[in-house]
C-alpha positions as MATLAB code, in Angstrom:
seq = 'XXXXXXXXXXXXXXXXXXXXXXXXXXXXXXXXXXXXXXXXXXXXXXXXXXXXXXXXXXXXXXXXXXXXXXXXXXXXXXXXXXXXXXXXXXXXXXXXXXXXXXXXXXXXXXXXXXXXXXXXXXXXXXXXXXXXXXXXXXXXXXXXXXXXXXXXXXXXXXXXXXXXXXXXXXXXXXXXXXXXXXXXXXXXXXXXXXXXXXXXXXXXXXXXXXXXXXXXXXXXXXXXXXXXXXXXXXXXXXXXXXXXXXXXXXX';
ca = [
      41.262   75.297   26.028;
      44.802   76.476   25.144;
      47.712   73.972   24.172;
      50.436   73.622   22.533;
      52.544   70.542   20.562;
      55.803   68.959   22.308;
      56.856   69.935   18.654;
      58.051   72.840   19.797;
      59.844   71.464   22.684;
      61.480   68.212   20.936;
      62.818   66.289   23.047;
      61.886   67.618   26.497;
      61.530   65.398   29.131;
      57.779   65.110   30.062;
      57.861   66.322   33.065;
      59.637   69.769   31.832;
      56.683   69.944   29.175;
      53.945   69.707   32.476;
      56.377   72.502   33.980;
      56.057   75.001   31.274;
      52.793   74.567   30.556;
      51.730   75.147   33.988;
      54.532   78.178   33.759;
      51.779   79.332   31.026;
      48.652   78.345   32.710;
      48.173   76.015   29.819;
      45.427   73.217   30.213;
      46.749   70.739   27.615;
      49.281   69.357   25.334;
      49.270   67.790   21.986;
      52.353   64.860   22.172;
      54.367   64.325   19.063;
      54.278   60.572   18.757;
      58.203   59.855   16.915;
      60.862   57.498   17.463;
      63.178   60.613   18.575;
      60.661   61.714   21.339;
      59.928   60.940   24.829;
      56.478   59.111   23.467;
      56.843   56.882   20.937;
      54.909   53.388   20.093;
      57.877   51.571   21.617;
      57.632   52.905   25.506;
      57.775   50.040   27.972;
      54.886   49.639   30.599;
      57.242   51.327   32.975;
      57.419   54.524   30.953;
      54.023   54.698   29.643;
      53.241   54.563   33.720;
      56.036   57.272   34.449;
      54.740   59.297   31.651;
      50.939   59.480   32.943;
      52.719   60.606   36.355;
      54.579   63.353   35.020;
      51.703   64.932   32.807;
      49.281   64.686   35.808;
      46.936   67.576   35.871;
      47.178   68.231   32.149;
      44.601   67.126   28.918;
      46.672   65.146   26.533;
      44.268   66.264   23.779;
      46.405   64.225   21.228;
      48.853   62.188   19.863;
      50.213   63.490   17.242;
      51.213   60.688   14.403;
      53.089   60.830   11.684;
      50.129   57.812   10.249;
      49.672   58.998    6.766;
      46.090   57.640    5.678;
      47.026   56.953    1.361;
      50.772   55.434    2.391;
      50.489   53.412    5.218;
      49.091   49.643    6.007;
      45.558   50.097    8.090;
      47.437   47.567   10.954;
      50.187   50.133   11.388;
      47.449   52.407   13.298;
      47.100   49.807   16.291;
      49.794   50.457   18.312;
      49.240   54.156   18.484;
      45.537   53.394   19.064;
      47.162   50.710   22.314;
      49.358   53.443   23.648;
      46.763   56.484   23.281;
      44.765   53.761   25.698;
      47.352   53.278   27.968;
      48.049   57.221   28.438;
      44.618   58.120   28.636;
      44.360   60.543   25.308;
      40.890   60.563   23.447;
      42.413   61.474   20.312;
      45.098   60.577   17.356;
      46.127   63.009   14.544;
      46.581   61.593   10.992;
      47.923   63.172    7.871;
      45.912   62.239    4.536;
      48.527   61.205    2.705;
      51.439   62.636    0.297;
      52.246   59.889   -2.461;
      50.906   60.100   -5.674;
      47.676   57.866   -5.038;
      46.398   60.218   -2.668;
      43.228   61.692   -2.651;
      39.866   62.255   -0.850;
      38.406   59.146   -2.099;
      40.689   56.848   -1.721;
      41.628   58.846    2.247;
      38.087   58.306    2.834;
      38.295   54.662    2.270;
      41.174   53.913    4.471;
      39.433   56.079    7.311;
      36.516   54.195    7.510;
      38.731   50.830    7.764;
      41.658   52.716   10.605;
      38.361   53.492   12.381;
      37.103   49.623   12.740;
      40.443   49.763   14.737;
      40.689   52.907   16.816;
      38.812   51.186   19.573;
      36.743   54.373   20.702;
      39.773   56.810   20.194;
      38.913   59.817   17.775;
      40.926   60.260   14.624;
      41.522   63.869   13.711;
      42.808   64.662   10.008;
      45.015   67.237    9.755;
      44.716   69.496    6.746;
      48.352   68.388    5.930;
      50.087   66.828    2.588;
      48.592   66.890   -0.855;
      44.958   67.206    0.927;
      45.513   70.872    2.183;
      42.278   72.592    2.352;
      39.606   72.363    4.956;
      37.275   71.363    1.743;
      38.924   68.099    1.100;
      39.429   67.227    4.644;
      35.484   67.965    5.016;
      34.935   65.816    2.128;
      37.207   62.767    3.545;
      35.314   62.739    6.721;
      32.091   63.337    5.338;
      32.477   60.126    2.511;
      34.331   57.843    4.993;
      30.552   57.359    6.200;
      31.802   56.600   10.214;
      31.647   58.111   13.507;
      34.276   58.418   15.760;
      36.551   60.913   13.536;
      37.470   64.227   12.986;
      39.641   67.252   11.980;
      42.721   69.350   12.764;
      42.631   72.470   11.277;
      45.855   73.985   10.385;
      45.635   77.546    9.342;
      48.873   77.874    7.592;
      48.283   74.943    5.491;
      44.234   75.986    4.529;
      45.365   79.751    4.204;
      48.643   79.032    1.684;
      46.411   76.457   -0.391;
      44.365   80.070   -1.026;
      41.650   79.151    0.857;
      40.342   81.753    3.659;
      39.607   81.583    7.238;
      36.080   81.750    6.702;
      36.030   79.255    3.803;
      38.136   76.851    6.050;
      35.967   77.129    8.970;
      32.563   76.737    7.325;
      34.036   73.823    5.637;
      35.248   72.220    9.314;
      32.584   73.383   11.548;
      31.006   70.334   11.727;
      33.848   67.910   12.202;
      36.229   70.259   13.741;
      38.617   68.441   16.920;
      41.430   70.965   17.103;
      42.521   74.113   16.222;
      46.573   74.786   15.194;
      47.746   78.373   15.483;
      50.969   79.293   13.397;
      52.739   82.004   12.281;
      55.961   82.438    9.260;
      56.904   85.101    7.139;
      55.400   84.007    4.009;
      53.470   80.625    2.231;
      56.699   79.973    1.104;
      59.135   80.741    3.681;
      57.794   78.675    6.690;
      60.240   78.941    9.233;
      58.078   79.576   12.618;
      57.904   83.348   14.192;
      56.365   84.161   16.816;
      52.703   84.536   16.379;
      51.392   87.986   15.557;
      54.656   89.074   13.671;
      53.986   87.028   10.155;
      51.826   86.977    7.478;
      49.172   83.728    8.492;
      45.914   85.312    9.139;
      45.732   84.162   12.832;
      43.136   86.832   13.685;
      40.979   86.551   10.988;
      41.098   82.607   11.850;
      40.338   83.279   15.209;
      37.618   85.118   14.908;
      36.401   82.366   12.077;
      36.522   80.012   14.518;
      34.915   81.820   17.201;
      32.531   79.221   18.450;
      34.783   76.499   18.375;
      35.373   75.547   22.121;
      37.440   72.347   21.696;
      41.632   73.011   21.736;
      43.463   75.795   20.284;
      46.889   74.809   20.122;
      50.473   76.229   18.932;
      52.604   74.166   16.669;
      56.349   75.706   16.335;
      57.998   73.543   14.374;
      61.691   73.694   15.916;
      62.680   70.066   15.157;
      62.811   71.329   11.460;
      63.676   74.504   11.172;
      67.205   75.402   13.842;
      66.298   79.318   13.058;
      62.863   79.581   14.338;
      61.758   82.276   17.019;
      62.625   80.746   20.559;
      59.445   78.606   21.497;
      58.778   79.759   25.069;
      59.032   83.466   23.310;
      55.988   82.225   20.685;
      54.293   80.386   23.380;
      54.012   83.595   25.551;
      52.562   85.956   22.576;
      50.319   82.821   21.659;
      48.924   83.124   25.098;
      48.551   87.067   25.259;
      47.052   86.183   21.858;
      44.395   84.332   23.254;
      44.264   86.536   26.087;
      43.101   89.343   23.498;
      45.763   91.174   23.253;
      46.347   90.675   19.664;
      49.208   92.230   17.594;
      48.575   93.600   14.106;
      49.916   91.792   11.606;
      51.692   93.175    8.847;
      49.770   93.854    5.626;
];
């Protein structure tokens, strides 16, 4: 199922996200979840109603949180898990964590408590902050000891903390709840290109991932970076990408 992240879009209305990606024939969305979006823990019952209407027809695979598993309180997790509910998405991404306590044991631990709270909703970690490679995400999931979670693989972050496609995905197989496609020039210079014309090993992750049938989603990060390759220009090559018609990369 292909997707892609309102990250790219920031700020588009909802319904203009359901326009594009039926433009795209795309079956879902991932929703940032921020103060400065359209969804946001603060939407009244009106707009949480208005927003179902407008996405009609599409997967909202997940919100995506900025919930930080080392840095935040557990109870700050409940009113995503309330408004997930109320739009009808199985899912919540979390980051592990990026100040200086963080690691997999102590990421573990406050999974296994945000899950006594997600009332049924999945919790995907993101290979994201100081907890990078599929490895450690594997290892927080697999020590947290509960059911109901999961992970977000993101190949840029996995392939610039030196770990490879096929280390990544052996490591996630079993826990894996979403795929993010990405492309830049370099581990260090991040600003998004359109996929196929960078350096992340999209191809060899694709074909890593080969059996994975859950979402495969582009992030293009746009609300960070005001130079990145026009989204709707990355969102077409991510499609053809999928499509099999796969550019070379550059060596």
């Amino acid at each position: 199922m292909l997707g892609f992240s309102t990250l790219g879009c920031p700020g588009r209305p909802l319904a203009e996200v359901a326009e594009l990606a039926r433009a795209y024939g795309i079956a879902c969305v991932e929703l940032r979840c921020a103060d400065d979006e359209p969804v946001h823990v603060g939407m009244s019952g009106d707009d949480r109603e208005r927003a179902r209407r407008d996405l009609a027809g599409l997967v909202i695979n997940s919100l995506a949180s900025y919930y930080r598993l080392c840095d935040d309180p557990v109870d700050k997790l409940a009113a995503h898990v309330e408004l997930a509910h109320d739009l009808g998405v199985a899912a919540i991404r979390v980051f592990p964590g990026r100040s200086p306590e963080t690691s997999v044991d102590l990421a573990a631990e406050r999974l296994a408590a945000a899950a006594q709270i997600a009332g049924g909703v999945t919790l995907l970690v993101e290979t994201h902050d100081l907890l990078l490679r599929g490895k450690e995400i594997a290892a927080v999931l697999q020590r947290s000891g509960v059911s109901g979670v999961g992970a977000v693989w993101d190949c840029m972050h996995t392939w610039r903390a030196g770990e490879s496609p096929a280390e990544a995905a052996e490591a996630l197989r079993p826990w894996l709840g979403e795929l993010q496609i990405k492309d830049a020039a370099s581990a260090q210079d991040r600003r998004p290109l359109v996929p196929g014309t960078g350096t992340v090993p999209i191809a060899e992750t694709l074909a890593a991932a080969q059996d994975f049938t859950g979402p495969v989603v582009l992030e293009h990060e746009t609300r960070w970076y005001a130079d990145a390759a026009p989204f709707e220009d990355s969102l077409a090559a991510f499609v053809r990408m999928m499509m099999g018609d796969v550019v070379d990369q550059p060596d």
